[in-house]
C-alpha positions in Angstrom: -18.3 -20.6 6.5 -20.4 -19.7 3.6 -18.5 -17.0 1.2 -20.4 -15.2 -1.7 -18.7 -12.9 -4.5 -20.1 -11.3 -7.4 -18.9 -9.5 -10.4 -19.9 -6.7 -12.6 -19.1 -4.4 -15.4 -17.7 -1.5 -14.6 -16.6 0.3 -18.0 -13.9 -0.2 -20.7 -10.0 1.7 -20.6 -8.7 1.5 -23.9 -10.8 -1.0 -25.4 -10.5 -3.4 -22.4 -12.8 -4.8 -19.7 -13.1 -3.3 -16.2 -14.9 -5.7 -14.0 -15.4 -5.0 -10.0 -15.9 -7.9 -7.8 -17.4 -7.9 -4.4 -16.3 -10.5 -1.9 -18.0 -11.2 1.3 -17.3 -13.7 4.1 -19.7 -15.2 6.7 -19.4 -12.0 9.0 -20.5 -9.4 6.8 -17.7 -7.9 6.0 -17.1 -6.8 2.3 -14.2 -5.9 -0.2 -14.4 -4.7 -3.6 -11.7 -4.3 -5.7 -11.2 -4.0 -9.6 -8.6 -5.1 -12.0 -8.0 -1.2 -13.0 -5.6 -1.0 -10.9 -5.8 -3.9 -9.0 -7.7 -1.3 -6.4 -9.6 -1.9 -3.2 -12.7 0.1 -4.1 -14.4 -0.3 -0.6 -13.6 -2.5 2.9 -16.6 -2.0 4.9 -16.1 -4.1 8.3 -17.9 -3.6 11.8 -17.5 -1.3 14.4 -18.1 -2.4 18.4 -21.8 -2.0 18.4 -21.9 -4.4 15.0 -22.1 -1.3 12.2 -20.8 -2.3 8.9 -18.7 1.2 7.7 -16.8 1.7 4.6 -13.1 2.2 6.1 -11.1 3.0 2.9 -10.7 6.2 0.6 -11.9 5.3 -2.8 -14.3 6.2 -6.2 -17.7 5.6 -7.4 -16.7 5.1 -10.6 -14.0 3.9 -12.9 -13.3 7.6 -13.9 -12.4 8.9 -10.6 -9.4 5.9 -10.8 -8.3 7.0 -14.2 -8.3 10.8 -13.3 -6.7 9.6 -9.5 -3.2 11.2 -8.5 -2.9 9.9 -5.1 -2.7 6.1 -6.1 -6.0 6.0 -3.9 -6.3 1.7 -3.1 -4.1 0.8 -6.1 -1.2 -1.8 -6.2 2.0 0.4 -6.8 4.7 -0.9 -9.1 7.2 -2.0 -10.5 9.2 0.0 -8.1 6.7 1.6 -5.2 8.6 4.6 -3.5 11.6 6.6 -4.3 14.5 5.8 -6.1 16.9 8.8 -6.3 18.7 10.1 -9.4 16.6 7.2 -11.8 19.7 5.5 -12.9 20.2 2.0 -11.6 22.8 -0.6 -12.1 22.1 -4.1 -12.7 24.7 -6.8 -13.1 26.6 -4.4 -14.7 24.8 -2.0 -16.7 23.1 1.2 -16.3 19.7 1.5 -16.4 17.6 5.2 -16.7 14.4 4.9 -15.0 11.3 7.3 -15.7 12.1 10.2 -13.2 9.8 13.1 -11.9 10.8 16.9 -11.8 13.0 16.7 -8.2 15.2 14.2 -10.4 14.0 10.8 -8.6 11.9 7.5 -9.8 8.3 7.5 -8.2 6.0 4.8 -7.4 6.8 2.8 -10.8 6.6 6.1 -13.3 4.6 8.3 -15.5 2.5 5.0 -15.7 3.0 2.7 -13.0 0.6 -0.7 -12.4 -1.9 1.6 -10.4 -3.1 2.6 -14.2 -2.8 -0.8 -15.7 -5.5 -2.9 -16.7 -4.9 -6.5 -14.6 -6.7 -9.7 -16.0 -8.8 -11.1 -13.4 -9.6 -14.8 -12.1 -12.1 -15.0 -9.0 -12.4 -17.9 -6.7 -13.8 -19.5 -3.8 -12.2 -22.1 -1.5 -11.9 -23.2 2.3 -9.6 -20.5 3.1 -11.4 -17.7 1.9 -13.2 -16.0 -1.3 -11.1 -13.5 -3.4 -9.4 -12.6 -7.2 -6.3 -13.2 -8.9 -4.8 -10.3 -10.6 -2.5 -10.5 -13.4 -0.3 -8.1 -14.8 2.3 -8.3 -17.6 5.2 -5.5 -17.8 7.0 -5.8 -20.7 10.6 -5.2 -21.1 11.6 -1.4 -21.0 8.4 -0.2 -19.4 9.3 2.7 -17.3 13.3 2.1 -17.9 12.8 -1.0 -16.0 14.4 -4.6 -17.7 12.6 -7.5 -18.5 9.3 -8.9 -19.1 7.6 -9.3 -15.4 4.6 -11.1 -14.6 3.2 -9.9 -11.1 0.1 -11.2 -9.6 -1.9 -10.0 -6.5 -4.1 -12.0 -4.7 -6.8 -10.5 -2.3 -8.4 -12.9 -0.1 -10.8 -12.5 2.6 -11.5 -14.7 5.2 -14.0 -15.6 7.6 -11.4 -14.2 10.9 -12.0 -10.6 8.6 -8.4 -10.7 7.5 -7.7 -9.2 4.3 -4.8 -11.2 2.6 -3.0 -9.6 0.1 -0.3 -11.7 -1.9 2.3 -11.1 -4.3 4.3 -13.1 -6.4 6.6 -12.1 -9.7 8.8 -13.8 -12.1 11.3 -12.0 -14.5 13.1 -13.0 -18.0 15.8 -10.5 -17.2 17.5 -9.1 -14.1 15.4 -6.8 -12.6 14.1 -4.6 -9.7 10.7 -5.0 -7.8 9.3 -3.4 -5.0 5.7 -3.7 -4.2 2.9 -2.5 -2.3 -0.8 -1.9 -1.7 -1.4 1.6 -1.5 -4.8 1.8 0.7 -5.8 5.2 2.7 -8.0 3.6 5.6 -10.2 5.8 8.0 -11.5 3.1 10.7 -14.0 5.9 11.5 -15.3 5.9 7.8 -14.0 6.5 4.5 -15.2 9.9 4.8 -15.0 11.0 8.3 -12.3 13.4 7.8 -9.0 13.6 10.1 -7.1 10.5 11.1 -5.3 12.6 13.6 -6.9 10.9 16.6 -6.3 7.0 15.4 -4.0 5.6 17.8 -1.1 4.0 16.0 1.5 1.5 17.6 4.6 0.3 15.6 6.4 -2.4 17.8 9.7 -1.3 15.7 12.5 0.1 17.5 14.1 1.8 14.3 13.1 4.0 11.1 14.9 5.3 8.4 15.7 9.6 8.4 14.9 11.0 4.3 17.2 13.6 2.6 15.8 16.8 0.8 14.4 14.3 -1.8 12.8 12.2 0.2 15.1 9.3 -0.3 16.4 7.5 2.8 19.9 8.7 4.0 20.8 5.2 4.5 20.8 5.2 8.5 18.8 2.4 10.7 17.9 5.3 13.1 16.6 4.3 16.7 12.7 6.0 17.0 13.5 6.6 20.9 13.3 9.9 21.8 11.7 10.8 18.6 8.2 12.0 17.6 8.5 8.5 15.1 8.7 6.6 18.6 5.3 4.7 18.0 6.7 1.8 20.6 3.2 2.8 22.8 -0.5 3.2 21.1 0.1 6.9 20.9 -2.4 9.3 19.0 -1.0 10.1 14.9 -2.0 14.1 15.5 -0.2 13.7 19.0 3.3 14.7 17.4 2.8 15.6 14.2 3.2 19.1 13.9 6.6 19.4 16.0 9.2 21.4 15.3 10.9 18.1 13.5 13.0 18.6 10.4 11.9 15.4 9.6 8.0 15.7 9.6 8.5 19.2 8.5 10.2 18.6 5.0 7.5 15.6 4.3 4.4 18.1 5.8 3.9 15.0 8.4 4.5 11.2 8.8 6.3 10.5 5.3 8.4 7.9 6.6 9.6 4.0 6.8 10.1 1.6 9.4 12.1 -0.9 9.8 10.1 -4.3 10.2 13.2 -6.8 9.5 16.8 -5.9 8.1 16.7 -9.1 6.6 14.5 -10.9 4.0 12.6 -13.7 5.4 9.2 -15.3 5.1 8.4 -15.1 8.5 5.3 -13.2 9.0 5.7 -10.0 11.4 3.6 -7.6 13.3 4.1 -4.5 11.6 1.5 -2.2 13.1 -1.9 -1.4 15.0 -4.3 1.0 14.7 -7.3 1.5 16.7 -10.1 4.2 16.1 -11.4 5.5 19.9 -15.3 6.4 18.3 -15.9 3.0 17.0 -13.5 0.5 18.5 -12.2 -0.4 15.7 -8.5 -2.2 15.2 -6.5 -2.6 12.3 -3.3 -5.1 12.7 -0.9 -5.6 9.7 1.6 -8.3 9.4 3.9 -8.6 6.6 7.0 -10.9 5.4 8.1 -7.3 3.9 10.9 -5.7 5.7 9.3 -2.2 6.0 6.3 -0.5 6.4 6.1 3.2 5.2 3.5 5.1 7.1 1.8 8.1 5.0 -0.5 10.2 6.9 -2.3 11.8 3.7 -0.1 14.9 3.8 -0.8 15.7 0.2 -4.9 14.8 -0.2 -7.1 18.0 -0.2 -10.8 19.3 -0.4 -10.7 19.3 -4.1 -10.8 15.4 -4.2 -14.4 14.3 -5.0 -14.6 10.6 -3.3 -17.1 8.1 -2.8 -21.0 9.6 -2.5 -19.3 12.8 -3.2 -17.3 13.1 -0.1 -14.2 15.5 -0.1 -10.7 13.4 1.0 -9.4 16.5 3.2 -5.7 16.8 4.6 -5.0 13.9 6.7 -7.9 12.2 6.0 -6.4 8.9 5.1 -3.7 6.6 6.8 -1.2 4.3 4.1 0.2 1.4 5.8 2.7 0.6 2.7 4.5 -2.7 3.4 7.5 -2.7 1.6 11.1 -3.3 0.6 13.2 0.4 1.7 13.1 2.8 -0.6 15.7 3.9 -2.5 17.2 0.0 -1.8 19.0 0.1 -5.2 21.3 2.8 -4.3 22.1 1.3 -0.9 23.9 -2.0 -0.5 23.0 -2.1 2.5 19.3 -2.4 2.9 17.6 -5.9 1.1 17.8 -6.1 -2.0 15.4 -5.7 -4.3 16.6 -7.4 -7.6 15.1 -9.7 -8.8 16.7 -12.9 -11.4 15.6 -14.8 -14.0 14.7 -18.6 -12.0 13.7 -16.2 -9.0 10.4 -15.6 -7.6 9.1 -12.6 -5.7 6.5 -13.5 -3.0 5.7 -11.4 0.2 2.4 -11.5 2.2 1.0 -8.8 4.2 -2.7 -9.5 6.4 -4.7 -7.3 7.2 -6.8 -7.8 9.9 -10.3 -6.5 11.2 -11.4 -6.0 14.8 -12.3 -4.1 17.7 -11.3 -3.4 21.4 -14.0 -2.7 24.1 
């Protein structure tokens, strides 16, 4: 049962404190994350003959987060995905959102929470070791209303389950969409293509993107599909059809439906398992999506962790999620959020391997 974490220095971002903490549970397994951020620095859990590897994409060094493009193990926010056009209504009035050349709000704006500087609180209870991150976005950030307080927690636990939670609070009426934005190899951080992970999404539909990327608003059925993912079928089985839909996003780009409903139930959202080293990855989320990214956009010129290169495809997101582009669509679950509410969701990820 016994849990240990530790805590060091790890530079200053205009004029504030970056700490990185390293949590480790009874098994071996260890997570490092830091409050620039909120990032998961390094996850290094065992393979099938007991080797501890580093399965996540990630820096050294502060720097390589500040300078990062890719929100490589950051917390995305306020709003994580697309939102097309940038102007949202809320109760009533119009709100214009930071928006990107291609006319669309990304992954919370010019400065989203994956460049903020969180305050930190660590602990260490029955359940697990882990840190409480805080961030404060005040009112207008981004185009976004109202002062929100989000907090993350990461716990891990002694059954090598990864907990991440959120949990928000607003002064005004406002939109929230969160997510943790890891790139895992289960081979190693810097083993190159994820192409022969096998992947299994027990979800029967996804949602289709226009030109910009922006769900067309359809709950489209997977069978049939190179998105059918019902099966463990290899990511690189598929990938490079002749599919408008993994051609316009240069691969899997894409969101799946988990619920169509808000609830707190906790679901199986996905598997993946790594054929060299045996190792599985399960996520379950009370989110209703998960967006799958398959690293489309990473390249040789990325200078990782002991100086490895993060090549095309080299990483898998598993982005749990509301739908993107949910305020522009009735339809999907909402993602406002009220003054008296609170936004909570849980998503587990959890460490193993099959002989």
């Amino acid at each position: 049962m016994k849990y240990t974490i530790s805590q060091n220095n790890w530079g200053e971002f205009n004029g504030q404190q970056i700490f990185i903490y390293q949590l480790t549970n009874s098994n071996g397994v260890k997570v490092s994350v830091t409050n620039f951020g909120a990032a998961i620095q390094s996850l290094s859990v065992p393979d099938h003959a007991g080797n501890m590897v580093d399965v996540v994409l990630g820096y050294d060094d502060l720097q390589g987060y500040i300078d990062d493009q890719f929100y490589i193990g950051t917390v995305v926010g306020r709003f994580a995905n697309r939102i097309a056009g940038g102007k949202v209504l809320i109760n009533g009035t119009t709100h214009q959102l930071t928006v990107k050349d291609g006319g669309f709000h990304h992954h919370g704006g010019k400065v989203g929470f994956n460049k903020k500087v969180w305050k930190p609180q660590s602990f260490t209870n029955e359940d697990g070791v882990g840190v409480i991150l805080e961030y404060m976005s005040e009112d207008g950030e981004e185009g976004f209303p109202g002062n929100l307080t989000t907090t993350v927690t990461y716990t891990l636990n002694n059954q090598n389950q990864l907990i991440v939670d959120f949990d928000a609070v607003t002064d005004q009426s406002t939109l929230i969409n969160l997510t943790q934005h890891a790139y895992f190899n289960l081979a190693g951080h810097n083993a190159g293509s994820i192409l022969d992970h096998q992947l299994q999404l027990p979800l029967t539909n996804y949602l289709p993107v226009n030109a910009m990327q922006v769900p067309e608003g359809t709950l489209t059925p997977v069978s049939g599909t190179p998105f059918d993912f019902i099966e463990p079928t290899a990511i690189g089985e598929r990938i490079n059809e002749d599919n408008a839909q993994l051609i316009l996003s240069r691969g899997y780009d894409h969101s799946w439906v988990v619920k169509k409903q808000d609830s707190d139930e906790l679901k199986l959202a996905a598997t993946v398992f790594e054929p060299i080293s045996k190792r599985t990855l399960n996520v379950f989320t009370t989110e209703p999506g998960i967006h799958i990214y398959t690293g489309n956009f990473l390249d040789e010129t990325i200078t990782g962790k002991q100086k490895s290169s993060y090549p095309f495809r080299s990483g898998l997101c598993l982005e749990t999620q509301h739908y993107p582009d949910a305020p522009n669509k009735p339809h999907f679950p909402s993602t406002l959020l009220n003054p008296g509410e609170r936004f909570k969701s849980r998503t587990v990820f959890e460490f193993g391997v099959n002989d």
